[in-house]
N, C-alpha and C positions, 0 to 999 in steps of 0.2 A: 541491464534491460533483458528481460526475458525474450524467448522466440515470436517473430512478430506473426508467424504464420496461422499461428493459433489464437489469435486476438477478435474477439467479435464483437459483432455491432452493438449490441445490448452494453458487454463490458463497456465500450466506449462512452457510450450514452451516460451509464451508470457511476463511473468514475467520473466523469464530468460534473455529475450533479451533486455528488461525494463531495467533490474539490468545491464544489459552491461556486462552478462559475457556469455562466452561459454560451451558445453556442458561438458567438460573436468574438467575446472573451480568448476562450478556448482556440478559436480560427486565429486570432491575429498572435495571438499566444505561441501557434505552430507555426508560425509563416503561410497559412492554406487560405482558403477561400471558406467562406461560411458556408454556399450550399457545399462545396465539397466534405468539410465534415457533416454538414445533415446527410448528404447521400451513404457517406460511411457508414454512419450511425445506424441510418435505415435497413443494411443489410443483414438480411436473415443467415444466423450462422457468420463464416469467417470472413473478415473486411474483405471488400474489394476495394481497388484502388492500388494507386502507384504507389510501389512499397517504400518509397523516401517520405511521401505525405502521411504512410500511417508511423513510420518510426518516428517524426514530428512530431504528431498526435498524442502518440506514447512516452514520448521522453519529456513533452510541456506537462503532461498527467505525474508523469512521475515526478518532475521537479516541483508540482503541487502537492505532494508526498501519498503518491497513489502508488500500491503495489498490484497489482497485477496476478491475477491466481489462475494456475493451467488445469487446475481440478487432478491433478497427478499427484497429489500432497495423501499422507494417510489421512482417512475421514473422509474424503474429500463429498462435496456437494458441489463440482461440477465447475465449469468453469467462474471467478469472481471476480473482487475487485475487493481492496484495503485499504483505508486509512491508516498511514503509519502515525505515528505518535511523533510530536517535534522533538529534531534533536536537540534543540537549542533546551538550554537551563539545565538546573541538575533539582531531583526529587529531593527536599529536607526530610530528616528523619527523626522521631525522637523517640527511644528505645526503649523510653518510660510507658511511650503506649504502647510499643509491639510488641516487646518482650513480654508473656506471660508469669514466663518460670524464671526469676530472676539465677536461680541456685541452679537450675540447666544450663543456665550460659555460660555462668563463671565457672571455672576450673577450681574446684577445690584439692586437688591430689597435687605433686610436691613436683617439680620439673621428671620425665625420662618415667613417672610411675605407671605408665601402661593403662587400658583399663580390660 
């Protein structure tokens, strides 16, 4: 979990509606109260509130696979918010379609021949 200091209202908002859930959701999700995350939500700039209700807020976000962006990253556009990709399954592949250049792939030279 990133630093919670730097966490804003908007992000919060934003990640919540990411995750596809509601503010109610979202409340009983952290253990908090529902106006508490609205009034969260509502502030301009960095949360206010008890800093145990917003690591709540942030870590049910995250368990909904919400990352958290501090706008410090190269590029960056400021503070955000991410959807991770599930980890669950594994991508099938099949390298008849990806592979272009079948004769790039394979090794034609004899083992230890350098290129």
């Amino acid at each position: 979990m990133r630093e919670i200091n730097h966490i804003t209202g908007k992000q919060l908002a934003a990640a919540r509606v990411l995750a596809g859930l509601d503010q109610s959701q979202l409340a009983k999700d952290a253990n908090i109260s529902a106006p508490t995350l609205c009034r969260m939500e509502a502030c301009e700039g960095q949360v206010k509130g008890m800093a145990n209700n917003v690591v709540a807020v942030v870590r049910a976000l995250e368990a909904a696979g919400i990352a958290f962006l501090d706008g410090d990253y190269a590029g960056s556009g400021g503070p955000g918010v991410r959807l991770l990709a599930p980890a669950r399954g594994s991508i099938d592949v099949d390298e008849k379609q990806v592979i272009q250049y079948r004769d790039v792939f394979e090794n034609d030279a004899p083992p230890g021949a350098g290129g």
